[in-house]
Predicted model as a PDB file, atoms N, CA, C, CB and O in Angstrom, pLDDT in the B-factor column:
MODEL        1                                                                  
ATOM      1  N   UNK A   1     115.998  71.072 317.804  1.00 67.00           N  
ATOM      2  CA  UNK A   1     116.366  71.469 316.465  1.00 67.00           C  
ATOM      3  C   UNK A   1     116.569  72.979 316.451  1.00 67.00           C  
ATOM      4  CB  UNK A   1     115.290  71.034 315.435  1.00 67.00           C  
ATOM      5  O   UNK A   1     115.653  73.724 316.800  1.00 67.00           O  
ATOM      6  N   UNK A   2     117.944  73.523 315.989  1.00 81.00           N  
ATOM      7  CA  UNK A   2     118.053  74.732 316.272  1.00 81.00           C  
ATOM      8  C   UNK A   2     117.077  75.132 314.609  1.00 81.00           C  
ATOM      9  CB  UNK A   2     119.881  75.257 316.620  1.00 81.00           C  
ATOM     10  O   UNK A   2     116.779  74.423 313.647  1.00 81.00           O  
ATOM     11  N   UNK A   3     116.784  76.882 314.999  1.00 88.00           N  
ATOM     12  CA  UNK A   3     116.144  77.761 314.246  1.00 88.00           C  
ATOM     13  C   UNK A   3     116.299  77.594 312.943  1.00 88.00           C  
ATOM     14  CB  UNK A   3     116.436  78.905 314.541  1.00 88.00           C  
ATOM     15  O   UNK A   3     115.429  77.206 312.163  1.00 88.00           O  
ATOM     16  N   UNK A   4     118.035  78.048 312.547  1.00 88.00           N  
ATOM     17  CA  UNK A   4     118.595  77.231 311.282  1.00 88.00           C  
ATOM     18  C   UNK A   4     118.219  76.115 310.601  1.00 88.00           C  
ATOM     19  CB  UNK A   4     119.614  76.872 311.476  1.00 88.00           C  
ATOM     20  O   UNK A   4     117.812  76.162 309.440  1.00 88.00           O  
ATOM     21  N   UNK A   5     118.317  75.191 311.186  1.00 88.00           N  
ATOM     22  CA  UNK A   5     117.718  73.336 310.626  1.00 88.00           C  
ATOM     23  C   UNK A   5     115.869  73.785 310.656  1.00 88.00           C  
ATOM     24  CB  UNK A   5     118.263  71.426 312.447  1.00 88.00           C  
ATOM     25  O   UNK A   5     115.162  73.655 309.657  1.00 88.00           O  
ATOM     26  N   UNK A   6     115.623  74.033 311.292  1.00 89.00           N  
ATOM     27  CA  UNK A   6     114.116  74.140 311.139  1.00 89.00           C  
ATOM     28  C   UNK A   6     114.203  74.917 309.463  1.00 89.00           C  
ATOM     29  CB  UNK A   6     113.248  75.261 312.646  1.00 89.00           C  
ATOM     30  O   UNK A   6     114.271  74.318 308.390  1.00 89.00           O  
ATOM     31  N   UNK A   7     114.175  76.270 309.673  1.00 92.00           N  
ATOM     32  CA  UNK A   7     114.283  77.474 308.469  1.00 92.00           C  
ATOM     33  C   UNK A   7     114.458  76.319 307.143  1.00 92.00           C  
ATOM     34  CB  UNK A   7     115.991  78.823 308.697  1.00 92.00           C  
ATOM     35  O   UNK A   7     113.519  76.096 306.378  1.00 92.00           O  
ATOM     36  N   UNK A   8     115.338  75.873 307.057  1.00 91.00           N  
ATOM     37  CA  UNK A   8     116.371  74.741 305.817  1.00 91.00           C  
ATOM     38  C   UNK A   8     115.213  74.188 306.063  1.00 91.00           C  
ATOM     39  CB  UNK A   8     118.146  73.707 306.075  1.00 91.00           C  
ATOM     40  O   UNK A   8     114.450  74.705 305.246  1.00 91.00           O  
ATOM     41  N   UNK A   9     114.395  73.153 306.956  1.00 91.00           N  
ATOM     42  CA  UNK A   9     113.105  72.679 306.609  1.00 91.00           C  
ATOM     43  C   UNK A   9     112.159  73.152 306.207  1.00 91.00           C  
ATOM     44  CB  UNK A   9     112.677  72.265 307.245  1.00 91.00           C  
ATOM     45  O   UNK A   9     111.632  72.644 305.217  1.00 91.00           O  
ATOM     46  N   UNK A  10     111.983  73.508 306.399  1.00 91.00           N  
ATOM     47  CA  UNK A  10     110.618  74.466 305.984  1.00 91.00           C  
ATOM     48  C   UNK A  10     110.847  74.988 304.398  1.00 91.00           C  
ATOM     49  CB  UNK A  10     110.480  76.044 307.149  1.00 91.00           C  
ATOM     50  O   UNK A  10     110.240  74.579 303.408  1.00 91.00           O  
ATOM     51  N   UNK A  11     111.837  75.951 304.449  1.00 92.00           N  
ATOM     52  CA  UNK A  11     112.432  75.853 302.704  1.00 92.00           C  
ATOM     53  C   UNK A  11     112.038  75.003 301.873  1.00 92.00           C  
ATOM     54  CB  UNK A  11     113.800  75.568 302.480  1.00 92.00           C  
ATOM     55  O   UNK A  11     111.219  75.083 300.958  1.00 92.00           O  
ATOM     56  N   UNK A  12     112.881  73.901 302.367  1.00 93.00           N  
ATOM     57  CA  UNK A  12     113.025  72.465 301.431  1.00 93.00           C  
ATOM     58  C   UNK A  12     111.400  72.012 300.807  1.00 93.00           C  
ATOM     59  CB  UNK A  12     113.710  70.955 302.635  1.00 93.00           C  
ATOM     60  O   UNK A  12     111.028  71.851 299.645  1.00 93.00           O  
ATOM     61  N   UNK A  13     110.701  71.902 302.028  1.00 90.00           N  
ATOM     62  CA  UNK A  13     109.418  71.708 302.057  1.00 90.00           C  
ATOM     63  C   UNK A  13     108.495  72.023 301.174  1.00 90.00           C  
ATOM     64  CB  UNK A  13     109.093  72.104 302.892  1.00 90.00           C  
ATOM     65  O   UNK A  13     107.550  71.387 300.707  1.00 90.00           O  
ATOM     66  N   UNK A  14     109.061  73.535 300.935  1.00 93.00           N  
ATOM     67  CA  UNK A  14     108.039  74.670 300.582  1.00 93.00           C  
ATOM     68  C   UNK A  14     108.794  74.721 298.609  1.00 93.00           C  
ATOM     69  CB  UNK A  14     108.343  76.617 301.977  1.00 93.00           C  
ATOM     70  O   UNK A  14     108.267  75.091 297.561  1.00 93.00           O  
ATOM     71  N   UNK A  15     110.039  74.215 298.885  1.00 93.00           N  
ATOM     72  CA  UNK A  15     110.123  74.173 297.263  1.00 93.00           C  
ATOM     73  C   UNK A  15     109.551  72.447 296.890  1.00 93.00           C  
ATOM     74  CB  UNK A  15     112.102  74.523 296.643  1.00 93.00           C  
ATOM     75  O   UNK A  15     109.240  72.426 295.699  1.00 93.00           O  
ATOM     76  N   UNK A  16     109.393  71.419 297.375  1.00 92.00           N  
ATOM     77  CA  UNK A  16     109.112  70.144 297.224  1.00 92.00           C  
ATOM     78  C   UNK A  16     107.668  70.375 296.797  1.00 92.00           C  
ATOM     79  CB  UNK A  16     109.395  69.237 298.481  1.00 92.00           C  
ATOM     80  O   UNK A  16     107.206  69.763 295.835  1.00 92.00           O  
ATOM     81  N   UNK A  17     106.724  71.523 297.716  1.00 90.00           N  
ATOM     82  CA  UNK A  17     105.449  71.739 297.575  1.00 90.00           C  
ATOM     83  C   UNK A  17     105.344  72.405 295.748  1.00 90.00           C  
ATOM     84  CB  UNK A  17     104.957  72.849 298.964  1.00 90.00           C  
ATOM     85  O   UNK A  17     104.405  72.179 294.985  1.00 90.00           O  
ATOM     86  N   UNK A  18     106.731  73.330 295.387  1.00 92.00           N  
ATOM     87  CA  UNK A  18     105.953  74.017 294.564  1.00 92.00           C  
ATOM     88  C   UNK A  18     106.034  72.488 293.139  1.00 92.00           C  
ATOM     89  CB  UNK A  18     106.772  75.920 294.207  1.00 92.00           C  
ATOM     90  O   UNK A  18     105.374  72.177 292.148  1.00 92.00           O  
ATOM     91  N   UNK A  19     106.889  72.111 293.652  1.00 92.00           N  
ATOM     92  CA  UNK A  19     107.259  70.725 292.629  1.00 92.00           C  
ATOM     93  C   UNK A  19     106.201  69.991 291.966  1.00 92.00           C  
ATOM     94  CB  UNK A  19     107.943  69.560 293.419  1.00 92.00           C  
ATOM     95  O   UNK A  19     106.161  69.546 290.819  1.00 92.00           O  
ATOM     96  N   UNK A  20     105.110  69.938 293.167  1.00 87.00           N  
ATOM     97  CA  UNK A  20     103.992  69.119 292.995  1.00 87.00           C  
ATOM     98  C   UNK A  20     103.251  70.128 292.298  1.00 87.00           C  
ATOM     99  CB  UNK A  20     103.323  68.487 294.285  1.00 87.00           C  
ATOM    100  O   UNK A  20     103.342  70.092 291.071  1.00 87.00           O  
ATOM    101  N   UNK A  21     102.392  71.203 292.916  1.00 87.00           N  
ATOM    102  CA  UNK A  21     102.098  72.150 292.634  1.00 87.00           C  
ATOM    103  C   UNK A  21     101.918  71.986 291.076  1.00 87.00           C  
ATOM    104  CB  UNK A  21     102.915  73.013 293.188  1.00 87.00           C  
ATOM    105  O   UNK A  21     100.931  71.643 290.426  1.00 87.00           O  
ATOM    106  N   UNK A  22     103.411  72.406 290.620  1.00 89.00           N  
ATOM    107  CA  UNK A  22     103.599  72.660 289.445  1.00 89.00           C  
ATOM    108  C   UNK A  22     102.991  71.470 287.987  1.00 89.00           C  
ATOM    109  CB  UNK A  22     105.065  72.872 289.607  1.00 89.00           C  
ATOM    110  O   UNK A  22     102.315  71.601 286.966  1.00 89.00           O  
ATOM    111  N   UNK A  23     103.983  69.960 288.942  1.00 86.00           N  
ATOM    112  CA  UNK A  23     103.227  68.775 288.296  1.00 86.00           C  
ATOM    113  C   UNK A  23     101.447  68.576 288.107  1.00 86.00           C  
ATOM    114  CB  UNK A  23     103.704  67.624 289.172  1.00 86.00           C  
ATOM    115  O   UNK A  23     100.817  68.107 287.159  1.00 86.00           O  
ATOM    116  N   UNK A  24     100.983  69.129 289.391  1.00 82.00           N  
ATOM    117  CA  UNK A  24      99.506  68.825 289.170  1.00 82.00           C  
ATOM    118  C   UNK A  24      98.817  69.683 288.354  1.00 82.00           C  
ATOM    119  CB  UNK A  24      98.784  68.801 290.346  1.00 82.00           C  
ATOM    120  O   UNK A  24      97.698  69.404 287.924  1.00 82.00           O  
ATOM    121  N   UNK A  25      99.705  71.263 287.971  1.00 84.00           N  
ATOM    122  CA  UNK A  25      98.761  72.276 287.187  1.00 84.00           C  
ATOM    123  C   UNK A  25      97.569  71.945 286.188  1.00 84.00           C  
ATOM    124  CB  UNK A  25      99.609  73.035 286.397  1.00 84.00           C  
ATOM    125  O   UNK A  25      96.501  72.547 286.081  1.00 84.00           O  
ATOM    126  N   UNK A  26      98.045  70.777 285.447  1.00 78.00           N  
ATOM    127  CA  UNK A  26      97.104  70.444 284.152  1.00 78.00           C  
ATOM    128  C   UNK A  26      95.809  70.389 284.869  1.00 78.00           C  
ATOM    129  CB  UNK A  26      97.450  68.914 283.248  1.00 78.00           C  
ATOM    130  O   UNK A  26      94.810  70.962 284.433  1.00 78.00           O  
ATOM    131  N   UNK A  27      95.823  69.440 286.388  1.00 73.00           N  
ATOM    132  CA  UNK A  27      94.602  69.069 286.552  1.00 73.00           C  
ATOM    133  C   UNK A  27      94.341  69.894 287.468  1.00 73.00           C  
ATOM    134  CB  UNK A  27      94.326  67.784 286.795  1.00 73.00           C  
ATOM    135  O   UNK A  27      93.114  69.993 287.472  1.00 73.00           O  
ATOM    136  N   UNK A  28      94.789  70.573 288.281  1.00 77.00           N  
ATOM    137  CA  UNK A  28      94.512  71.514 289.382  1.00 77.00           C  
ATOM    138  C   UNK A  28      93.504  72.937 288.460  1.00 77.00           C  
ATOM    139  CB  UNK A  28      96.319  72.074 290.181  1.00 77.00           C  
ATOM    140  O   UNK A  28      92.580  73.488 289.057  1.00 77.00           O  
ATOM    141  N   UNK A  29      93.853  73.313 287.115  1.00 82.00           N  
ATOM    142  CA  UNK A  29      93.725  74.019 286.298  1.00 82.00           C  
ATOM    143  C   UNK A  29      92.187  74.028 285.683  1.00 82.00           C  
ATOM    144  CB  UNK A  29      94.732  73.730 285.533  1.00 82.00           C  
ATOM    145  O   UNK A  29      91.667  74.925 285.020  1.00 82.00           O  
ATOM    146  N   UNK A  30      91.516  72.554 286.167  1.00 85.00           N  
ATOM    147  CA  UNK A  30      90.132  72.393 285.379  1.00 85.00           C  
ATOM    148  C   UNK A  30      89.520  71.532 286.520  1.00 85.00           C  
ATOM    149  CB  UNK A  30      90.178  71.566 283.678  1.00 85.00           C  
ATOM    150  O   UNK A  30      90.202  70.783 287.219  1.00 85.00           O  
ATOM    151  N   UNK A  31      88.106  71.710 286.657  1.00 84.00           N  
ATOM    152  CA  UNK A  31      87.325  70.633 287.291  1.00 84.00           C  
ATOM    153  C   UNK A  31      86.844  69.332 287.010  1.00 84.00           C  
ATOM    154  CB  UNK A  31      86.484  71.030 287.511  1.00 84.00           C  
ATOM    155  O   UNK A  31      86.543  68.946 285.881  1.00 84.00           O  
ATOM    156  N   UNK A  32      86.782  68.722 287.949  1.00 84.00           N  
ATOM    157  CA  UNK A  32      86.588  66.964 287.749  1.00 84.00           C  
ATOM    158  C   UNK A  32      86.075  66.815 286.751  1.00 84.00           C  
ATOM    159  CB  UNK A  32      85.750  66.098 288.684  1.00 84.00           C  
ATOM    160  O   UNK A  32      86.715  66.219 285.884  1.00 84.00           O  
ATOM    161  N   UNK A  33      84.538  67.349 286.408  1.00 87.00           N  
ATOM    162  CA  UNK A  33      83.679  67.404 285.757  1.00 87.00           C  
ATOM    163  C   UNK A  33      84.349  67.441 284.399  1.00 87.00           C  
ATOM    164  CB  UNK A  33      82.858  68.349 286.162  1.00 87.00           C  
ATOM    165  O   UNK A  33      83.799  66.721 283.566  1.00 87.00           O  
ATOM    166  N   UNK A  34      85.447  68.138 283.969  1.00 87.00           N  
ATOM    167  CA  UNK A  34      86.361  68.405 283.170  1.00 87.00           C  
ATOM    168  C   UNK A  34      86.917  67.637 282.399  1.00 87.00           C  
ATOM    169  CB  UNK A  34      87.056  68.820 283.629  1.00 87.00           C  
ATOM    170  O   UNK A  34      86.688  67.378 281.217  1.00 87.00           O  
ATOM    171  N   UNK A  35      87.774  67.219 283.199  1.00 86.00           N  
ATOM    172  CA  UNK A  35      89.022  65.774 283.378  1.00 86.00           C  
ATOM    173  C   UNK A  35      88.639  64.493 283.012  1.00 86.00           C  
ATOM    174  CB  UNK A  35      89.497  65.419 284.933  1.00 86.00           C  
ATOM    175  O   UNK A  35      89.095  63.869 282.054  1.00 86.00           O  
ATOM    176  N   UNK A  36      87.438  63.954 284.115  1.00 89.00           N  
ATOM    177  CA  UNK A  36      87.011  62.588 283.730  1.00 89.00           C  
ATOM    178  C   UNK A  36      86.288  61.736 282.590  1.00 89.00           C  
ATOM    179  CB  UNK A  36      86.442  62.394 284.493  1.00 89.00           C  
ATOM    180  O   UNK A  36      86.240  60.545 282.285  1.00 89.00           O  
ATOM    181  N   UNK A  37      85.642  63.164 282.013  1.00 92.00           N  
ATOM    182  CA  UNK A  37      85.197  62.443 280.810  1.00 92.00           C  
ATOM    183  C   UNK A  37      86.799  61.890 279.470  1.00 92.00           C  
ATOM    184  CB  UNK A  37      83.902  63.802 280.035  1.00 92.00           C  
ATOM    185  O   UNK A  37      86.714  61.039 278.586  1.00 92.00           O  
ATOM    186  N   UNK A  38      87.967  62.693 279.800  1.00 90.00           N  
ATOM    187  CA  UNK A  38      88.648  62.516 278.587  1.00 90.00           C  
ATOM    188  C   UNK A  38      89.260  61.444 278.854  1.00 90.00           C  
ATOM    189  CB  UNK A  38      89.491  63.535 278.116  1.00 90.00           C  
ATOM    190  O   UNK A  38      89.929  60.890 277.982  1.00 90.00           O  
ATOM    191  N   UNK A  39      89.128  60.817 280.415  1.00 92.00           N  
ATOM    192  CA  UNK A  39      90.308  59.533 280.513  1.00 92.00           C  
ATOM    193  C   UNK A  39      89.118  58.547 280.536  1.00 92.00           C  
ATOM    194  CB  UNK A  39      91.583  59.420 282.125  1.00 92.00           C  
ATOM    195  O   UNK A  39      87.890  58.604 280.463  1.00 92.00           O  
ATOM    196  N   UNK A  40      90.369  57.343 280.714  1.00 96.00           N  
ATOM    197  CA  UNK A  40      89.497  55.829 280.314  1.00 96.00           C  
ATOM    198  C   UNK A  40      88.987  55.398 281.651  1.00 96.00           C  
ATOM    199  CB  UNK A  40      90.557  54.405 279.596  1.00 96.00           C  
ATOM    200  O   UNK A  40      89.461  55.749 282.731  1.00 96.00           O  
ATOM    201  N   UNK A  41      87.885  54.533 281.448  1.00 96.00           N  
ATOM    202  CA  UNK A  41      87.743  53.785 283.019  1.00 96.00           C  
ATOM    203  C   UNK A  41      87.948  53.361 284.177  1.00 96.00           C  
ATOM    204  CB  UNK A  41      87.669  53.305 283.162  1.00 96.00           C  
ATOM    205  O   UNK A  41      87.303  53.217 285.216  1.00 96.00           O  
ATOM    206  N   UNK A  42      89.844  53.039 283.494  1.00 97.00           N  
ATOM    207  CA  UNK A  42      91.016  52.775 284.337  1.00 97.00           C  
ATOM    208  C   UNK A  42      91.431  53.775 285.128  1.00 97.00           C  
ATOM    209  CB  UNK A  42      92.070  52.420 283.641  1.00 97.00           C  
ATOM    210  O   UNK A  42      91.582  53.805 286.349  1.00 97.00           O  
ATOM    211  N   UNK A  43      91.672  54.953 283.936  1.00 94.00           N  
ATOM    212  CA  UNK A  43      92.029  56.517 284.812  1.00 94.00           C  
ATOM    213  C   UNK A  43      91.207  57.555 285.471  1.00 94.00           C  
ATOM    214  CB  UNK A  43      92.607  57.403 283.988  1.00 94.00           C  
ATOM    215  O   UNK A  43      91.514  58.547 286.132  1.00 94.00           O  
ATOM    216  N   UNK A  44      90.031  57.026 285.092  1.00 94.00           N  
ATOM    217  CA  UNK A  44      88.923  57.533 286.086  1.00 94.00           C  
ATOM    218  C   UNK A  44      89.327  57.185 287.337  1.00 94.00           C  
ATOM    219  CB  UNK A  44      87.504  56.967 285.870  1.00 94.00           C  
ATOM    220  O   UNK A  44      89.802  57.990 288.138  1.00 94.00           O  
ATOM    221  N   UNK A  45      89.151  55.935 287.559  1.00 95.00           N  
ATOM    222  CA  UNK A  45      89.242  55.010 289.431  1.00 95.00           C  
ATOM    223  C   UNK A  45      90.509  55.233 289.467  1.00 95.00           C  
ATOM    224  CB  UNK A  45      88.872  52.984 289.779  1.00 95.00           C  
ATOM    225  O   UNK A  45      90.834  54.757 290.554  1.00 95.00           O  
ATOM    226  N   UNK A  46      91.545  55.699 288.923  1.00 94.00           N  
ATOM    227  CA  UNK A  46      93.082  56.070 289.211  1.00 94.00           C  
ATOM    228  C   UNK A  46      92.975  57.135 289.769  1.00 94.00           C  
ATOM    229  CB  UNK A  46      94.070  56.224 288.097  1.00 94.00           C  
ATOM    230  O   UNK A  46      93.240  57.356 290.951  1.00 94.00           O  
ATOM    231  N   UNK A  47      92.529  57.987 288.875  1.00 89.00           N  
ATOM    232  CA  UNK A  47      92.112  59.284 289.538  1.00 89.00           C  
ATOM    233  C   UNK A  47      91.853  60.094 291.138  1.00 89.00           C  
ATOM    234  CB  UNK A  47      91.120  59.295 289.051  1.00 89.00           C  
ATOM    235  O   UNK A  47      92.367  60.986 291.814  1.00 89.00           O  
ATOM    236  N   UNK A  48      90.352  58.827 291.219  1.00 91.00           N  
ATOM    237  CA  UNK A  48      89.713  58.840 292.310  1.00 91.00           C  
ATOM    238  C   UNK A  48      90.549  58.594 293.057  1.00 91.00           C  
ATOM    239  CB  UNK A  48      88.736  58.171 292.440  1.00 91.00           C  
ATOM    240  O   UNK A  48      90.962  59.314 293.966  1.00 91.00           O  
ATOM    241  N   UNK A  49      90.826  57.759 292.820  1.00 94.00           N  
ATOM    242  CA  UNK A  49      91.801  56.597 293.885  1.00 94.00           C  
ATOM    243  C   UNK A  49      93.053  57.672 294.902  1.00 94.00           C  
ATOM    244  CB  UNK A  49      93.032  55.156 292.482  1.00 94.00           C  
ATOM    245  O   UNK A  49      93.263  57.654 296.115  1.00 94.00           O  
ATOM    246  N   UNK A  50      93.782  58.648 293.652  1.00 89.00           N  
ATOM    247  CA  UNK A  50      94.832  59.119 294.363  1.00 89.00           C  
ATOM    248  C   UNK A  50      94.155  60.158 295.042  1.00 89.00           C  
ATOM    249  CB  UNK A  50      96.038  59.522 293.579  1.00 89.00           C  
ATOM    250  O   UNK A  50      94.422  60.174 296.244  1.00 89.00           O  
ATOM    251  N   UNK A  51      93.164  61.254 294.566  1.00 88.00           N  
ATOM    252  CA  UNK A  51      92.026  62.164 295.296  1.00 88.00           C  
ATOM    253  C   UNK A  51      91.689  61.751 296.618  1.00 88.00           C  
ATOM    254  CB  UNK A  51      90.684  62.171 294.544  1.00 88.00           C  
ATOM    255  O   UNK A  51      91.952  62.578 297.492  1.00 88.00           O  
ATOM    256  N   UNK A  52      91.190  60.715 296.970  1.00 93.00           N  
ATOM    257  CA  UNK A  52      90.700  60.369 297.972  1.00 93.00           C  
ATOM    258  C   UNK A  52      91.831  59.954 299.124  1.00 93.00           C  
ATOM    259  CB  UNK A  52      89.801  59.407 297.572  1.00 93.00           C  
ATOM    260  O   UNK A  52      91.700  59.985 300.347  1.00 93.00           O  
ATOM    261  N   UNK A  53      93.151  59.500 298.216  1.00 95.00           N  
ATOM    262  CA  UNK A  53      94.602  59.273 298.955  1.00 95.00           C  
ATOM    263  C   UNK A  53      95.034  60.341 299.489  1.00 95.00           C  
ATOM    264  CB  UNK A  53      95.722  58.832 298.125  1.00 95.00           C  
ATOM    265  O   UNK A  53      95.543  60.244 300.606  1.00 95.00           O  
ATOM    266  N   UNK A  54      94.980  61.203 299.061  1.00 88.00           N  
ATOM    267  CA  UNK A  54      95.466  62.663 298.917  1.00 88.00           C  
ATOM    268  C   UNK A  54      95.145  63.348 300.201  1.00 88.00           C  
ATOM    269  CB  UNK A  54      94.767  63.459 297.675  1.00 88.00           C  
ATOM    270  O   UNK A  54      95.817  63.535 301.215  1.00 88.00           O  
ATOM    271  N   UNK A  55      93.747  63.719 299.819  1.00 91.00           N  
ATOM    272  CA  UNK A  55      92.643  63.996 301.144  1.00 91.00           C  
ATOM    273  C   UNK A  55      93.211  63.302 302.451  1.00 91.00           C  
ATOM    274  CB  UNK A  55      90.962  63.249 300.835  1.00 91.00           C  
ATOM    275  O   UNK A  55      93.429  63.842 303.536  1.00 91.00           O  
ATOM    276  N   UNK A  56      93.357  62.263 302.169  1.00 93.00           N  
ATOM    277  CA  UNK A  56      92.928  61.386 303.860  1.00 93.00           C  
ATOM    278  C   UNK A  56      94.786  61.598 304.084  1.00 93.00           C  
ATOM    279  CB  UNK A  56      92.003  58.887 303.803  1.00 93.00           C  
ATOM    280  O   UNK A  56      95.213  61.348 305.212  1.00 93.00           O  
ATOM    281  N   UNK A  57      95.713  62.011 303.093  1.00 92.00           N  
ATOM    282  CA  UNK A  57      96.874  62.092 303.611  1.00 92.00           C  
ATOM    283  C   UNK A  57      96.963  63.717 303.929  1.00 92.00           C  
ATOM    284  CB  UNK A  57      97.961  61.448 302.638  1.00 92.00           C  
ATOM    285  O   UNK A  57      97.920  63.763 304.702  1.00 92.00           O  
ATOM    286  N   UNK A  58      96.692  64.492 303.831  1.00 89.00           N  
ATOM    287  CA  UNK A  58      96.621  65.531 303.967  1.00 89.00           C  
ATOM    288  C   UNK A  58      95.922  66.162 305.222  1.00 89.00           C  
ATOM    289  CB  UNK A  58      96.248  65.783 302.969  1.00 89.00           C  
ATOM    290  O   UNK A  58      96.475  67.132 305.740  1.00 89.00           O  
ATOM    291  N   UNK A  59      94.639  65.642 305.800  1.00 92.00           N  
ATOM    292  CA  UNK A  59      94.094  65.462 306.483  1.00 92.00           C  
ATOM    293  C   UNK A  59      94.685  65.159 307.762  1.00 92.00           C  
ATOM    294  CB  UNK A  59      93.479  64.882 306.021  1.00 92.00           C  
ATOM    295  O   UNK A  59      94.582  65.886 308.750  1.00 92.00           O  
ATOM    296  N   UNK A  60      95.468  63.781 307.705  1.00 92.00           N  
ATOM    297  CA  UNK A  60      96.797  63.243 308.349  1.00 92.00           C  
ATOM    298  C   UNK A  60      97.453  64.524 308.665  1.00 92.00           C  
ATOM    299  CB  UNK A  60      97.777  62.243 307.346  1.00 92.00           C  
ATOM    300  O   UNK A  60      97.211  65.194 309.670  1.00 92.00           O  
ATOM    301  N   UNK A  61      98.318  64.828 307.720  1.00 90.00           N  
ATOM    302  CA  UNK A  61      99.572  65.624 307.966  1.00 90.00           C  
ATOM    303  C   UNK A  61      98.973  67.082 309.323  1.00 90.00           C  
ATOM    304  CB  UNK A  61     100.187  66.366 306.029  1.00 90.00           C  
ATOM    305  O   UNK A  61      99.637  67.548 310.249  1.00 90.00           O  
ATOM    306  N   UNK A  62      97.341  67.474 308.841  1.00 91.00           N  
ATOM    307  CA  UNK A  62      96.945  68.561 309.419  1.00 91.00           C  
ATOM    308  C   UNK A  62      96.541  68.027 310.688  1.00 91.00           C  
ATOM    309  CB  UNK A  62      95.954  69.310 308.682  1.00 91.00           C  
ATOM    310  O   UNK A  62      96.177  68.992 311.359  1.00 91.00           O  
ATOM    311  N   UNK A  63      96.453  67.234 311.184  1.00 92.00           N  
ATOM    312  CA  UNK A  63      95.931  66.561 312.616  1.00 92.00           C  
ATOM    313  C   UNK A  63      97.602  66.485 313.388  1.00 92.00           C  
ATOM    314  CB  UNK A  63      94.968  64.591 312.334  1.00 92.00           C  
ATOM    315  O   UNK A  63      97.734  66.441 314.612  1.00 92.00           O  
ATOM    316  N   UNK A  64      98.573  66.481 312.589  1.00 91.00           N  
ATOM    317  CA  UNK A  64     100.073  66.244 313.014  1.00 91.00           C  
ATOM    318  C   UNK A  64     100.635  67.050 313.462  1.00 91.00           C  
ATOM    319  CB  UNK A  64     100.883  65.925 312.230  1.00 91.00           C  
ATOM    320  O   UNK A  64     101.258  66.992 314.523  1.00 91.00           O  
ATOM    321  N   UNK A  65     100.492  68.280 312.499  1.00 90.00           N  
ATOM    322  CA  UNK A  65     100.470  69.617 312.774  1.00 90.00           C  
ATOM    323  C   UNK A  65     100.235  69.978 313.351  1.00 90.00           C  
ATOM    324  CB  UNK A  65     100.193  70.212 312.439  1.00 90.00           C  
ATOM    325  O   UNK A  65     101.132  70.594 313.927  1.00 90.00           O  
ATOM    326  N   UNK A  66      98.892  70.096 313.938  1.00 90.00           N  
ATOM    327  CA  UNK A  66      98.430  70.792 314.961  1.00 90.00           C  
ATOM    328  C   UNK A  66      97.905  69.409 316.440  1.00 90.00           C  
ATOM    329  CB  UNK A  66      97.027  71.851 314.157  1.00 90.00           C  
ATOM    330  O   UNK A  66      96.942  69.383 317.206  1.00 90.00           O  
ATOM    331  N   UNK A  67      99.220  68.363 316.230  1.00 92.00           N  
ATOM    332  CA  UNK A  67      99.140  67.481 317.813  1.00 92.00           C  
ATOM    333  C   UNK A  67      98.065  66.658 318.202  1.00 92.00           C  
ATOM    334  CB  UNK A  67      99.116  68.397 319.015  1.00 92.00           C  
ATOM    335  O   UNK A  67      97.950  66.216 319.345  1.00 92.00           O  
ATOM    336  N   UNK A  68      97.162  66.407 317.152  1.00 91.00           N  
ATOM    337  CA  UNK A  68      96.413  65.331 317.451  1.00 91.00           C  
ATOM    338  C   UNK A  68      96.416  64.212 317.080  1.00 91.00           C  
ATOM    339  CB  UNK A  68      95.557  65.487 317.331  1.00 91.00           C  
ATOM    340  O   UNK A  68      95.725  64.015 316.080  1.00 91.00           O  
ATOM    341  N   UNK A  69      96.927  63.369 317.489  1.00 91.00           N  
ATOM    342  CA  UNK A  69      96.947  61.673 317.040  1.00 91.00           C  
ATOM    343  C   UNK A  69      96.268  61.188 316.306  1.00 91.00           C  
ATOM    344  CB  UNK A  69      96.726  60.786 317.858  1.00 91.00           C  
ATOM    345  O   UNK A  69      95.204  60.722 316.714  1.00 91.00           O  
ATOM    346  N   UNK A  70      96.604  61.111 314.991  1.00 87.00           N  
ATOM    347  CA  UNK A  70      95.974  60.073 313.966  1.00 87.00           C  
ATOM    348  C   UNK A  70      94.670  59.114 314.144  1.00 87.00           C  
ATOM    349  CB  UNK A  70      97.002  59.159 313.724  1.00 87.00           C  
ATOM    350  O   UNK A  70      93.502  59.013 313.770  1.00 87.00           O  
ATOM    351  N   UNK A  71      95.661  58.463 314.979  1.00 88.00           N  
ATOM    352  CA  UNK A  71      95.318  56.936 315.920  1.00 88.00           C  
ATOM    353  C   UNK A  71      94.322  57.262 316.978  1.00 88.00           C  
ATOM    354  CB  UNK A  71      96.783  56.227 316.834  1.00 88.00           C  
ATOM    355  O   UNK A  71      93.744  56.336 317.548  1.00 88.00           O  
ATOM    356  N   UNK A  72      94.116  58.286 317.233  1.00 87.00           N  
ATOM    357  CA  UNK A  72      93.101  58.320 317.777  1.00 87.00           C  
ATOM    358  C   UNK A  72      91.915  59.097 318.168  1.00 87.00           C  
ATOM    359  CB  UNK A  72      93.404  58.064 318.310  1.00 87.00           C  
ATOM    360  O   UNK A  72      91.236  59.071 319.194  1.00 87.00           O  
ATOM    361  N   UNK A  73      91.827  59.895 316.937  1.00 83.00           N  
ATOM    362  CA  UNK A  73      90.855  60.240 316.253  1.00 83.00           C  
ATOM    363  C   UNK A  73      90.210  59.841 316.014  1.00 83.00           C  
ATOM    364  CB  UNK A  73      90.858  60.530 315.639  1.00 83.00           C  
ATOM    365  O   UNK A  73      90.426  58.753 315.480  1.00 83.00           O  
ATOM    366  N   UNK A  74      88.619  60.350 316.177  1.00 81.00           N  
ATOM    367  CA  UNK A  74      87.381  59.449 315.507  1.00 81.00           C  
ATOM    368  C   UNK A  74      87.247  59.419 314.031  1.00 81.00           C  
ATOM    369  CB  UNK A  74      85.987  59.966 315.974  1.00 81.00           C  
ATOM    370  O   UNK A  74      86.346  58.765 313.506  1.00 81.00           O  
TER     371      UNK A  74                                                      
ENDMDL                                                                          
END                                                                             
């Protein structure tokens, strides 16, 4: 992949990041402790649910990054 196509990746990336970024402000903006009391039961474990998705995908991406196999990781 020449320098160019990389650069254009990385860009792309880095505005996709602020996208989210931007979407998550409300909650990025206050702590759990915060948040969970105002939603319902449902959006509590929704909550969790994507938090903990998040993490373990992120987690992912940083083991990728830096060449260590997912799969075979403890």
């Amino acid at each position: 992949m020449s320098d160019v196509k990389v650069q254009k990746s990385v860009d792309k990336l880095s505005a996709e990041l602020a996208k989210v970024e931007a979407s998550l402000q409300p909650i990025l903006g206050q702590g759990m402790a915060e948040v969970l009391p105002k939603l319902t039961p449902l959006q509590r474990c929704e909550l969790s649910a994507l938090v903990a998705y998040s993490i373990e995908t992120l987690f992912w991406i940083y083991m990728k990054a830096n060449g260590v196999p997912p799969k075979e990781h403890p």
